[in-house]
C-alpha positions as semicolon CSV with decimal commas, in nm:
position;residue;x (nm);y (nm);z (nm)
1;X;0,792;1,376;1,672
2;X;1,014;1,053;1,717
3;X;0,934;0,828;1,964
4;X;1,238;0,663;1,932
5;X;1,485;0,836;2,078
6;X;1,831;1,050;1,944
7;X;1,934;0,692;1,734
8;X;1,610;0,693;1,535
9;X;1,699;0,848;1,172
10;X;2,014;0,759;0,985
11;X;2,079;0,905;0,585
12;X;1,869;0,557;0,403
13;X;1,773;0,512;0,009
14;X;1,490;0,350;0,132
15;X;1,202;0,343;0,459
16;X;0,898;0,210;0,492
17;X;0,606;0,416;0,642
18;X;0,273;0,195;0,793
19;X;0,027;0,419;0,845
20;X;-0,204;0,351;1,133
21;X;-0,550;0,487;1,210
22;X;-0,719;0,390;1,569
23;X;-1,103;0,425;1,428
24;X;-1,155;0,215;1,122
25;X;-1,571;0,187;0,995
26;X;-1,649;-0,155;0,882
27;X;-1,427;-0,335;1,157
28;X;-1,353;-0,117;1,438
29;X;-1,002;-0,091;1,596
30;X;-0,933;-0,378;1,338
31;X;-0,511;-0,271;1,393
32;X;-0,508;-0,365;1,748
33;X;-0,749;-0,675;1,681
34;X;-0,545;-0,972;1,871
35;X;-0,681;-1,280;1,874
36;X;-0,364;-1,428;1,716
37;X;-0,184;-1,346;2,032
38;X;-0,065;-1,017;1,920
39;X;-0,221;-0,745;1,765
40;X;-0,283;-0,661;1,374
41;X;-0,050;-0,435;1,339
42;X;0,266;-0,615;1,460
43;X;0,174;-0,910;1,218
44;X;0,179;-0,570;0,967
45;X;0,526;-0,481;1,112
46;X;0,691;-0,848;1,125
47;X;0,602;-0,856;0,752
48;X;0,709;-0,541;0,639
49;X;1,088;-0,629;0,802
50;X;1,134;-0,915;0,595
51;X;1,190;-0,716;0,275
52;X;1,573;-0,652;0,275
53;X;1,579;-0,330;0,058
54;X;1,413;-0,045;0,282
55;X;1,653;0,035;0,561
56;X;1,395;0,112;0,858
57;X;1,043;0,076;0,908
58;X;0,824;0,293;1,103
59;X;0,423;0,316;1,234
60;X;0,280;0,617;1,125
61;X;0,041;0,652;1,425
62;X;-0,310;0,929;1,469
63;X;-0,310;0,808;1,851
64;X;-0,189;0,697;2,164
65;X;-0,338;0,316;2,155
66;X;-0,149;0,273;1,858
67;X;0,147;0,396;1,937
68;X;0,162;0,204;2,291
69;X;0,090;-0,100;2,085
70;X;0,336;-0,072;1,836
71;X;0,589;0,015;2,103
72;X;0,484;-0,290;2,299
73;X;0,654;-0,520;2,072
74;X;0,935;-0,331;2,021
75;X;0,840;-0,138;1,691
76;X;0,926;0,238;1,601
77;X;0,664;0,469;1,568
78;X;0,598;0,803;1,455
79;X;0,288;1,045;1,578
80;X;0,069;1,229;1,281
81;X;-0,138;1,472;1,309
82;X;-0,480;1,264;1,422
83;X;-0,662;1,473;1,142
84;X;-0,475;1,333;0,871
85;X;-0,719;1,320;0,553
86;X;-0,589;0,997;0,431
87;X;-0,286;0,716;0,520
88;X;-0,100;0,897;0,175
89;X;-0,092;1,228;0,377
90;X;0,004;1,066;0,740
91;X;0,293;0,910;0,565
92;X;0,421;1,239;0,400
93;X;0,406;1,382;0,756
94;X;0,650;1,181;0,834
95;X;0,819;1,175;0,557
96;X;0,898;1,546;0,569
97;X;1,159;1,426;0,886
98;X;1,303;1,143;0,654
99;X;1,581;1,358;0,477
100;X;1,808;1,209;0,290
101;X;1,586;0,955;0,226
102;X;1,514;0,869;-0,153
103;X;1,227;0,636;-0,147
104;X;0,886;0,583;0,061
105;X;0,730;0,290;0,068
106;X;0,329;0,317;0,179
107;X;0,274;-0,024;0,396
108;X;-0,141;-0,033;0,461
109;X;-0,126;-0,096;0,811
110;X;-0,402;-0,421;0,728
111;X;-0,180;-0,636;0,534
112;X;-0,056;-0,888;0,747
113;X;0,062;-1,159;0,469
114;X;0,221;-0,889;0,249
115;X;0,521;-1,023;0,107
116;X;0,911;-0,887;0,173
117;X;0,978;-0,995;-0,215
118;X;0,678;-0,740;-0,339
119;X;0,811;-0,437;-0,107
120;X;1,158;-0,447;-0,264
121;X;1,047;-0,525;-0,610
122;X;0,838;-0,125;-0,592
123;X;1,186;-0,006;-0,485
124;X;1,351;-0,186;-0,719
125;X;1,100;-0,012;-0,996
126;X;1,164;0,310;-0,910
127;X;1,550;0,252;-0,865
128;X;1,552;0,144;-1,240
129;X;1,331;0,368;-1,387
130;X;1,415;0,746;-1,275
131;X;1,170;0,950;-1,490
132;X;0,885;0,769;-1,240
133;X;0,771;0,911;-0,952
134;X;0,559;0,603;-0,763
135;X;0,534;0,240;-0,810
136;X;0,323;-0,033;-0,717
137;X;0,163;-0,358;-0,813
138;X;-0,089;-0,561;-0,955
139;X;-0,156;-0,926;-1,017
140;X;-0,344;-1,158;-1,250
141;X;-0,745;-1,209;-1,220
142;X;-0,855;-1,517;-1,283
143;X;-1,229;-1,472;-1,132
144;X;-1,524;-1,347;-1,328
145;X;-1,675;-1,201;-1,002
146;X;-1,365;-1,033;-0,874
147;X;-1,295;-0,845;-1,221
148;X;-1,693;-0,706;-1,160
149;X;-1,690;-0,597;-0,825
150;X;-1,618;-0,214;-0,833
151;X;-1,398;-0,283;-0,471
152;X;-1,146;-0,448;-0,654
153;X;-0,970;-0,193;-0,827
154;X;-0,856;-0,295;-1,171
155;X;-0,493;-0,141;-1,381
156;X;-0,388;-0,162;-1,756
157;X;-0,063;-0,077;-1,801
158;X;0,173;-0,070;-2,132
159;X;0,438;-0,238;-2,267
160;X;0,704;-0,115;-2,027
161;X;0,491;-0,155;-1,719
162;X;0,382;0,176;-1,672
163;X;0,054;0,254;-1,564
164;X;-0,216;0,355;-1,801
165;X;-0,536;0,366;-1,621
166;X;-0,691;0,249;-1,248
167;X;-1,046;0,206;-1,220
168;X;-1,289;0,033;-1,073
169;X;-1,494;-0,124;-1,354
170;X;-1,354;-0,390;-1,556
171;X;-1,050;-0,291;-1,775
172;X;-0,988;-0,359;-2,055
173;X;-1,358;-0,384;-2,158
174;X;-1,387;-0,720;-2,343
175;X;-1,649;-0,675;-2,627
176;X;-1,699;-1,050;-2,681
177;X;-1,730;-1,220;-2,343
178;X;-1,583;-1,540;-2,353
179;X;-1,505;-1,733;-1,995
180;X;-1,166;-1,796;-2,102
181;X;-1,011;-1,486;-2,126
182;X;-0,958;-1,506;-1,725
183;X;-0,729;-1,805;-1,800
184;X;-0,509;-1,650;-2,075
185;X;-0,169;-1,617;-2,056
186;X;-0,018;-1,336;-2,032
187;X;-0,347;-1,216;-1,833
188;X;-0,564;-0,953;-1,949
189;X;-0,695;-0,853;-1,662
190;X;-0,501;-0,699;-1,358
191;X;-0,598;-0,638;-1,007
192;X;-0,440;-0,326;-0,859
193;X;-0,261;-0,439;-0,495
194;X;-0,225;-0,132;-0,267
195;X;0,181;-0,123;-0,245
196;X;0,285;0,220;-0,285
197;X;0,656;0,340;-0,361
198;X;0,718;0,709;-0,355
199;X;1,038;0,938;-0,451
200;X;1,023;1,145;-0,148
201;X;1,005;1,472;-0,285
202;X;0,716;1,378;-0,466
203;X;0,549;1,255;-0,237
204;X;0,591;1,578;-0,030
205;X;0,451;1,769;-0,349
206;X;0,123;1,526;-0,419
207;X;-0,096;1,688;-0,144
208;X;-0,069;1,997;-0,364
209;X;-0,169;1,861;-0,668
210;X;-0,541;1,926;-0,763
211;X;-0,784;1,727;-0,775
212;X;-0,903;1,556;-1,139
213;X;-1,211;1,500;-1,253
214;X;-1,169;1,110;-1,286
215;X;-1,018;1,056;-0,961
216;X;-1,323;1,263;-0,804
217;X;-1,554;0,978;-1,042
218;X;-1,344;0,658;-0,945
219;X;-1,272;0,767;-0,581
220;X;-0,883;0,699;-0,672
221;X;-0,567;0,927;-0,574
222;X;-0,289;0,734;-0,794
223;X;-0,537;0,891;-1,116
224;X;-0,442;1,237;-0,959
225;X;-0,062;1,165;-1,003
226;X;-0,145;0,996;-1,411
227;X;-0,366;1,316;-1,507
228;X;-0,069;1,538;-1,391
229;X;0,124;1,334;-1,660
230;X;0,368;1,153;-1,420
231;X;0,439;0,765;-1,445
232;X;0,384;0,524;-1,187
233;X;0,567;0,162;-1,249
234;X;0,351;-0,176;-1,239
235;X;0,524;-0,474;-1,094
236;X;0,325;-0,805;-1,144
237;X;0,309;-1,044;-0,862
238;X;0,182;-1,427;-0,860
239;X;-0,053;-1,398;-0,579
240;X;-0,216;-1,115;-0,431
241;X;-0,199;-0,965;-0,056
242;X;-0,526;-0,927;0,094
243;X;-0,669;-0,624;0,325
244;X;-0,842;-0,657;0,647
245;X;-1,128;-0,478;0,614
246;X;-1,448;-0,723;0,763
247;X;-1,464;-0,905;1,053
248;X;-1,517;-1,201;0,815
249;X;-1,126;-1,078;0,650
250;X;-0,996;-1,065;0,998
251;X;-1,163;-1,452;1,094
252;X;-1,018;-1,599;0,781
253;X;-0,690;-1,430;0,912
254;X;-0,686;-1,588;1,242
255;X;-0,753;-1,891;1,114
256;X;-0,470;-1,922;0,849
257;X;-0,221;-1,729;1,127
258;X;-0,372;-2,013;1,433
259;X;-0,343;-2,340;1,149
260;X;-0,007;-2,265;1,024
């Protein structure tokens, strides 16, 4: 249900959805970390309302600390159902009392610098490109250790920008190594950045949608929505966002947020 009273939900093109889980494994209760002065998740929030496409934005909460939190500094927030299998199927929750709404953006509740210019160019994609059903991003690598490490998730996409394969080994596979290829220009290699665009109604129909073999290998639920033979649009960005996810992620954070 709303938490936001009668004036919540107007007819919009465009929302954005942050989900927000209280129990997180590698750093615990990392969204209501606040050594900034206020917690993650509002840094999350603040950044998400500087895009000027979507036309609301909205925490997609699993529990009361979160919700207080995100009500605290004067956010709206949504309750999901705390058993939620993933922050995809906590944002369709909510989705499902979006009508009228065309597009969803997914906001990880853990990106704090995220960019306003990258949120409305996904809804820009889609907006321009109506056979697609989801959108996101990806920017250059330019580091031999990044384009090896199987937690950065790498994307090839074609000529049009859409989205050929995600995976977490380095793509393409260069059979000649040569140290320069990570300065070409255009790159060849691509780092996938967790930005998600949805057309509402399919995003209401992707929980339904079996599982594939490859995204069962790679551990990846935008290879799900490719082996059904949709299209999901690539925007490149200069510089990538990065997660929270270590206590070391969330130092570096602090200390950016505390010298700027």
């Amino acid at each position: 249900m709303s938490r936001s009273g009668d004036k919540y939900y107007d007819l919009h093109t465009s929302h954005i959805v942050i989900p927000a889980r209280l129990a997180s494994t590698r750093l615990p209760r990392k969204l209501l970390l606040e050594e900034t002065g206020k917690p993650l998740i509002c840094h999350t929030y603040d950044a998400a309302l500087t895009a000027k496409r979507p036309a609301g934005v909205c925490v997609a909460a699993d529990h009361e600390e979160i919700a207080e939190a995100v009500e605290a500094f004067g956010g709206i927030v949504e309750m999901t159902d705390p058993e939620a299998k993933s922050g995809t199927d906590r944002v369709a929750e909510v989705a499902t009392r979006l009508e009228g709404t065309d597009i969803i953006v997914n906001v990880q509740g853990d990106e704090p610098d995220l960019a306003g210019e990258s949120i409305d160019l996904v809804i820009d994609l889609l907006e321009k490109n109506p056979d697609a059903v989801m959108s996101t991003l990806a920017t250059p690598i330019r580091s031999r250790r990044q384009l090896e490490d199987p937690s950065c998730v790498k994307v090839v996409f074609d000529s049009d920008n859409r989205a050929l394969y995600f995976s977490r080994s380095p793509i393409p596979h260069a059979r000649e190594w040569d140290d320069d290829l990570l300065e070409a220009d255009p790159p060849h290699f691509y780092q996938h950045v967790g930005l998600y665009a949805y057309r509402r109604d399919f995003l209401l129909r992707l929980a339904k949608l079996p599982e594939c073999e490859l995204e069962k290998l790679e551990k990846l639920e935008q290879l799900r929505v490719l082996n059904a033979g949709h299209s999901i649009m690539v925007g490149v960005v200069d510089e990538p966002t990065f997660g929270i996810d270590t206590p070391e992620d969330y130092r570096a954070f602090v200390e950016r947020r505390l010298a700027g």
